[in-house]
C-alpha positions in Angstrom: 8.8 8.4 -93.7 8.5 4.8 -93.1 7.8 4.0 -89.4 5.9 0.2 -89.9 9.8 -1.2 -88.5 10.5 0.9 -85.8 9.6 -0.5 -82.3 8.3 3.0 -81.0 5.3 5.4 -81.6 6.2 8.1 -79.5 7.5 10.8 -80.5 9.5 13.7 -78.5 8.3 16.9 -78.9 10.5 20.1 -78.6 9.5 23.5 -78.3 12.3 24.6 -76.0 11.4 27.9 -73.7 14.7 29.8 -73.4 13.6 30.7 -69.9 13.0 27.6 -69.2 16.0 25.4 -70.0 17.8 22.3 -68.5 20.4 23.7 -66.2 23.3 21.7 -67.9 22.3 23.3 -70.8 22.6 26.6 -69.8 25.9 26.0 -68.2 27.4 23.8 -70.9 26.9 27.7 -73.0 28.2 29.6 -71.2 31.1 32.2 -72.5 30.4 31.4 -76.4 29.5 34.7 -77.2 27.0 37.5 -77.5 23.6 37.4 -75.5 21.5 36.0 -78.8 24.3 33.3 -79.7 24.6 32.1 -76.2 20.7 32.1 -76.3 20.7 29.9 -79.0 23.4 27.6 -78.3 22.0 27.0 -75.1 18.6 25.9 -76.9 20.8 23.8 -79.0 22.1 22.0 -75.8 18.9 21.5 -74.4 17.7 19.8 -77.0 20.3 17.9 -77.8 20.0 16.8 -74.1 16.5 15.9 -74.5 17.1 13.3 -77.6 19.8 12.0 -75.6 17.4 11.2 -73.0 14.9 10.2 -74.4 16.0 8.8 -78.0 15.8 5.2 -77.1 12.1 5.4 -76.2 11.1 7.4 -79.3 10.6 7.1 -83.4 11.1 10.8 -83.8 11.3 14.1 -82.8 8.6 17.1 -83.6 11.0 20.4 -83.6 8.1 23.4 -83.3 10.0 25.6 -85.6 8.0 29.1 -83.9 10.7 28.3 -80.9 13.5 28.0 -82.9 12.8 31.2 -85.6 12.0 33.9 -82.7 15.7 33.2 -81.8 16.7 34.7 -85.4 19.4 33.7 -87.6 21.0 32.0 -84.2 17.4 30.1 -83.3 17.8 28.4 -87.1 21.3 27.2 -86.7 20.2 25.6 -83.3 17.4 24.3 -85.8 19.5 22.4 -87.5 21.9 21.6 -84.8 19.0 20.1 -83.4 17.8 18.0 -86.5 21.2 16.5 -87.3 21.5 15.4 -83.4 18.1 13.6 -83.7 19.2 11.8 -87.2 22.7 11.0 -85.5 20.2 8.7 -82.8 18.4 7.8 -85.9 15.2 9.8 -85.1 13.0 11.3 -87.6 12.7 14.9 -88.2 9.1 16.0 -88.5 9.4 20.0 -88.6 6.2 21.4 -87.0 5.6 24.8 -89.0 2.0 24.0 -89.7 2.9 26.0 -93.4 0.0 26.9 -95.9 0.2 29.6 -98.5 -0.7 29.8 -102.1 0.8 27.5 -104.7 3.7 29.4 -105.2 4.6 30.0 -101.7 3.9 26.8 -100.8 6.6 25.3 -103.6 9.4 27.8 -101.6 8.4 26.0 -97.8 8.1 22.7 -100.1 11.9 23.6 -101.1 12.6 24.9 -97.5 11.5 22.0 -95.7 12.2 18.9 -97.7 14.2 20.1 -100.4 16.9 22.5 -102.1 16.9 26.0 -103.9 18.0 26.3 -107.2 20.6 29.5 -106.9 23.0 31.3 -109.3 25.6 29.8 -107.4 24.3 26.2 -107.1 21.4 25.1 -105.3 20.7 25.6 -101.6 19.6 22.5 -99.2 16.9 22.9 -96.7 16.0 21.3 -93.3 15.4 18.0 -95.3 12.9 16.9 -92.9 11.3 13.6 -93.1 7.6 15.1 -92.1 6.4 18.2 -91.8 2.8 19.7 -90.5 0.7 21.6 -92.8 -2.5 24.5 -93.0 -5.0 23.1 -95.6 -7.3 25.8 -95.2 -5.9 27.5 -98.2 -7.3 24.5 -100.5 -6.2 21.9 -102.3 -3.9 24.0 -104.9 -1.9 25.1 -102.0 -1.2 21.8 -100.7 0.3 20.0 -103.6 3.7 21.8 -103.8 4.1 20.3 -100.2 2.5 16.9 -100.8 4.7 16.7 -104.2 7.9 17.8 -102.2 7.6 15.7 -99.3 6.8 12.6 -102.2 10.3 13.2 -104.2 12.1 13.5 -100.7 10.5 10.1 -99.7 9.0 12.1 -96.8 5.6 12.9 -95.4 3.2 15.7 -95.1 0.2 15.8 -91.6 -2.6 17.9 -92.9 -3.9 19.3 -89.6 -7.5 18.0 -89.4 -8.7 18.2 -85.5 -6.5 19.6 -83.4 -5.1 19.7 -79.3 -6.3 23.9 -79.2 -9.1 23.9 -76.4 -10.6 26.0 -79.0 -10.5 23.6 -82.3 -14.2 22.8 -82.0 -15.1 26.6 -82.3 -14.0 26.1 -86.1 -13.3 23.1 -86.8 -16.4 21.1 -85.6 -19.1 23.6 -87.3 -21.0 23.1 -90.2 -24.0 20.5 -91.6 -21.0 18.4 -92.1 -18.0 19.6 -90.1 -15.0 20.8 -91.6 -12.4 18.2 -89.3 -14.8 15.6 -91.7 -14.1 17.6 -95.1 -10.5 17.8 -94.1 -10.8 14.3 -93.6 -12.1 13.6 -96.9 -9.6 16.2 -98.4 -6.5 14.3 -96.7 -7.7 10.8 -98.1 -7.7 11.4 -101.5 -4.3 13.6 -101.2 -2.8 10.8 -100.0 -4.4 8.0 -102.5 -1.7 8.2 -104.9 1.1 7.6 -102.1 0.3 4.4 -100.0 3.0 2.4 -99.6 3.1 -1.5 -98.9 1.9 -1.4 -95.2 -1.2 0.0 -96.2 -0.4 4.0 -94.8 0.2 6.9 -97.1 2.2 9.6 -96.7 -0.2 11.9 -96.4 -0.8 12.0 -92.6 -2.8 13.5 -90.4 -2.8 15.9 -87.2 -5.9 14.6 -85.4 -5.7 15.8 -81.5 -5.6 13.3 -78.7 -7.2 15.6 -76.9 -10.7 15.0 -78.5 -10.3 10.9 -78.7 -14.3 10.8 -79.5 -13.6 12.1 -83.4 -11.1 9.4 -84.0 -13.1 6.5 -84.7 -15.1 9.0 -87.3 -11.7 10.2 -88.9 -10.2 6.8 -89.0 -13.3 5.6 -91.5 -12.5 8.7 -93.5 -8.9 8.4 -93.2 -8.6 4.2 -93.4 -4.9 5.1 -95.2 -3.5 7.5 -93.0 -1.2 8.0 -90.4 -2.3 10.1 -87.4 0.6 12.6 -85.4 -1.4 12.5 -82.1 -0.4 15.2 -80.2 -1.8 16.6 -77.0 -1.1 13.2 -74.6 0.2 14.4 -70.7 0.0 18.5 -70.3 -2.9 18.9 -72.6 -4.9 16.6 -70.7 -4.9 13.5 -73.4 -5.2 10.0 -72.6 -3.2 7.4 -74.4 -5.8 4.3 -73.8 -8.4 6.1 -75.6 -6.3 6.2 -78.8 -7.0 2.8 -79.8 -8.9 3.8 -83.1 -5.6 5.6 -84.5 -3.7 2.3 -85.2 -6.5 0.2 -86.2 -5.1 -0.1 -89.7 -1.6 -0.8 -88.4 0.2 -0.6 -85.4 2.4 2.1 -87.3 -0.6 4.0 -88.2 -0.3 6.4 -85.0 2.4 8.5 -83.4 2.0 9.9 -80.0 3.7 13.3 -79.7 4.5 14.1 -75.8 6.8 17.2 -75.8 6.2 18.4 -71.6 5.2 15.3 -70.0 8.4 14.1 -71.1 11.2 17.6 -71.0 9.7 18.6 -68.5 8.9 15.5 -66.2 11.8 16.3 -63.6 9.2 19.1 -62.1 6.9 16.3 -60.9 9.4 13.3 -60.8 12.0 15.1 -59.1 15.7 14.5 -59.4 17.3 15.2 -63.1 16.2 15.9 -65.5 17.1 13.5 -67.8 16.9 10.9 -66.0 13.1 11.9 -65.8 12.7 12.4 -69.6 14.0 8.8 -69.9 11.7 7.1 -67.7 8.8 8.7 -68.5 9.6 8.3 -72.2 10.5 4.4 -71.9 6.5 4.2 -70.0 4.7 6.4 -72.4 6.7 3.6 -75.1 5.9 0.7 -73.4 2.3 2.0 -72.8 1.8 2.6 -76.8 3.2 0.2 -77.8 0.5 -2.1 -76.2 -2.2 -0.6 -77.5 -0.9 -0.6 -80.5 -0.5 -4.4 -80.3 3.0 -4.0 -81.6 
């Protein structure tokens, strides 16, 4: 999951609202089939739209896989769909599932996400993602069938640590010292074993740019690490006070902006992916700056 080359940090977020899709999406499904296949298809569309818009401004693409699975066996093939589109634009695929189970779960969404399953009739690929998110609240034990599958798929893991949620602090703040710092500490020496030459591991981190006053604490914890910043536009974050995430590198941060980019036609006017691009190339140009790329 190497990103030090690319000349982006942004990545596009999509966690498409049937209801709530690009018109030309909707049309462009029309007469395919049954009411959950021309859901789903339509889904497809709209994202594919979306990294056609917005590709050329972007590193990769965050696919919230809770949008995509309420859709059924339909929602995953527009999964996919979508995936291969954003590796045709040579995107990455980080698959936001935020998965965390015991061991032996875990080694199943290890094989499901970044890998194959070994069948009677030959083995069965997965998503192969290049990043997924990840629950560590389950302990180390259960992290290590995801840290060791993402390693032999040359992928990466972000261990959510502080997150967007207005209600993150509630949990994840409490304590003498607070669990976002123990998670912290826990992500660090997950990810000692997997640095690469730039300095970053690929052990990452979810750390929300919501709540930019932690990050200059988590970066010290985390010196190794990259950080999926998510939260920047609808949420309320603000890219200028992000600076701490790429002080190790100007790769060591990735902005996620999923609304303030799909759906920045309802502000902007006019289409809507002729919005996406524009305010994906700013949001671009804007991080790239601070991250003195």
């Amino acid at each position: 999951m190497l990103v030090e080359e690319r000349r982006s940090r942004i990545v596009l977020g999509l966690d498409p609202d049937p209801a709530a899709l690009w018109p030309a999406a909707v049309a462009a499904a029309e007469g395919l089939g049954d009411r959950a296949v021309l859901t789903a298809g339509a889904v497809a569309r709209h994202c594919m739209l979306a990294i056609d818009a917005a590709a050329s401004a972007c590193v990769a693409v965050k696919l919230q896989l809770a949008c995509f699975e309420r859709l059924g066996e339909q929602g995953w093939r527009a999964l996919r769909h979508a995936a291969e589109h954003a590796r045709e634009h040579g995107l990455l695929v980080i698959a936001d599932g935020k998965r965390g189970d015991v061991p032996v779960t875990a080694t199943a969404y290890a094989q499901a996400l970044f890998g194959e399953t070994p069948g009677p009739f030959g083995s069965v690929p997965g998503l192969g993602a290049d990043a997924a998110t990840a629950n560590p609240l389950l302990g180390r034990d259960a992290l290590a069938p995801l840290v060791e599958g993402a390693a032999q798929a040359g992928a990466g893991l972000f261990v959510l640590v502080s997150t967007s949620n207005p209600g993150a602090a509630e949990i994840q703040d409490q304590g003498p010292q607070p669990l976002h710092e123990r998670l912290a500490g826990l992500v660090d020496e997950l990810g000692a074993e997997h640095v690469g030459e730039a300095g970053l591991s690929s052990v990452g981190a979810v750390t929300g740019a919501t709540r930019p006053g932690l990050l200059a604490r988590l970066r010290e914890l985390m010196p190794h690490a990259v950080f999926l910043l998510p939260g920047v536009g609808a949420q309320g974050g603000r890219l200028e006070e992000l600076g701490p995430a790429f002080a190790p590198h100007p790769a060591a941060g990735l902005v996620t902006a999923s609304r303030s980019i799909v759906n920045a036609h309802e502000e902007r006017g006019g289409d809507p992916a002729r919005a996406a691009t524009s305010a994906a190339e700013e949001l671009r140009l804007a991080a790239w700056g601070l991250a003195g790329g």
